[in-house]
C-alpha positions in Angstrom: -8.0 26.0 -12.0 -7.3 24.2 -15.3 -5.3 21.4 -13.2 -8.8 21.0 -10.4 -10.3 20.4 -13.7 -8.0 17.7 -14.9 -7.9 16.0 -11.5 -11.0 15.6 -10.8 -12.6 14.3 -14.4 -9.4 12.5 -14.7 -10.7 10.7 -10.6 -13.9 10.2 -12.4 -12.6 8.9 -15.7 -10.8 6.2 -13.6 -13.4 5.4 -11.5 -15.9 4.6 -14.6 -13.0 2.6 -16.4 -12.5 0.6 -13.5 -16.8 0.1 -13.1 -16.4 -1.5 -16.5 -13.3 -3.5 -15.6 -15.2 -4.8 -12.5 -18.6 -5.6 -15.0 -16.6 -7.2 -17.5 -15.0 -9.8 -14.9 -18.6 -10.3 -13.5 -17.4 -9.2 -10.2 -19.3 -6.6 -9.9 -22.6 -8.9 -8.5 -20.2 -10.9 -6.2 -19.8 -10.3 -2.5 -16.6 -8.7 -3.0 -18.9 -6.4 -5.9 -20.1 -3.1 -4.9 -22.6 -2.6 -2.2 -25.0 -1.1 -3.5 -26.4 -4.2 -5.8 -29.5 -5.7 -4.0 -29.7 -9.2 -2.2 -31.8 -10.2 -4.4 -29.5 -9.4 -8.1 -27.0 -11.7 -6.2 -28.6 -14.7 -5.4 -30.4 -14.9 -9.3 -28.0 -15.7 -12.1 -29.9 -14.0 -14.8 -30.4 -10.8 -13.1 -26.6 -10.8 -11.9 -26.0 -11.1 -15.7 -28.4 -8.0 -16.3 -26.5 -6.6 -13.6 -23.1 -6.6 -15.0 -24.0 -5.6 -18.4 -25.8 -3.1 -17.2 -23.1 -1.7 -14.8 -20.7 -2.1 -17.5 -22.7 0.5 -20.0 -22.7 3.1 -17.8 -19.4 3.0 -16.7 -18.6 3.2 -20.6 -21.1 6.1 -20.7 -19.1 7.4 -17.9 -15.7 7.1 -19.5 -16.9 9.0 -22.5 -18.4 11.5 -20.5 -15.5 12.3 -18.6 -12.8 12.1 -21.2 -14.1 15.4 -22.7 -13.0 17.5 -20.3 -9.9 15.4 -19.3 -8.7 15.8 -23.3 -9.6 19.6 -23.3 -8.0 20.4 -20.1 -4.9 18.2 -21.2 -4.6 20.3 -24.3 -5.1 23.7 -22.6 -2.1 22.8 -20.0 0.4 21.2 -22.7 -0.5 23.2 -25.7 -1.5 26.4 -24.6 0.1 26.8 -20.9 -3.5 28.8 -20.1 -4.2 28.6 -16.6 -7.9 30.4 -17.3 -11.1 28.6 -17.7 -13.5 30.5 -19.1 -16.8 30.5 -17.0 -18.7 28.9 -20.4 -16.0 25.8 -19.9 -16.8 25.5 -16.5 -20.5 25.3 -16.9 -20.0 22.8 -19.5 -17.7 20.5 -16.9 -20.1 21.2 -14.2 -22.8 20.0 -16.3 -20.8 16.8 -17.9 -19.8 16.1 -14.4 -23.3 16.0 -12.5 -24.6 14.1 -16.1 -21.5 11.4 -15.3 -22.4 11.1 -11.3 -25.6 10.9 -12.4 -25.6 8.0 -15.2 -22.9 6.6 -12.9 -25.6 5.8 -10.1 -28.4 4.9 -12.7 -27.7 1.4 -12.8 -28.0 0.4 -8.9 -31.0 2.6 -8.4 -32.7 0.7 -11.4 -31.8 -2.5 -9.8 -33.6 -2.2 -6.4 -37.1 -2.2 -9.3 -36.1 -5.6 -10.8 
């Protein structure tokens, strides 16, 4: 169980560092950008700007989410070979996890309002 829990925050952990890689660049508002950014954030240069930045902060607020339980599941394998989560550590992943998705996907809902 411990390893389910390191795979899948460590998939999420590297999907949010590589949202902020793709910001960063500015590539994220191009055509070969994610699909989810609006027409109309594409064509304007200023709110392709918003755009990246924007996507770029919450893929950092995604990293940090998601390293939590990457570091405490790392440390339970390596340090104390415990296979056992208990049920208050998976309610806290479970809850880190839908925050991340969730502030993850903040930044292309907020830009079909702009």
């Amino acid at each position: 169980m411990m390893l389910a829990l390191l795979v899948l925050f460590g998939v999420l952990l590297i999907a949010s560092t590589f949202m902020v890689i793709i910001a960063r660049r500015g590539l994220a508002t191009t055509d070969d950008g994610y699909d989810a950014v609006p027409d109309h954030v594409r064509s304007d240069p200023e709110l392709a700007r918003r755009a990246n930045a924007a996507i770029g902060r919450h893929g950092l607020y995604g990293v940090i989410l998601s390293l939590a339980p990457v570091l405490y599941a790392t440390w339970m394998l390596t340090f104390e070979m415990s296979r056992h989560v208990p049920t208050e550590v998976l309610a806290a992943a479970a809850a880190l996890g839908a925050l991340a998705v969730i502030v993850l996907r903040l930044p292309f809902e907020r830009m079909k309002h702009w």
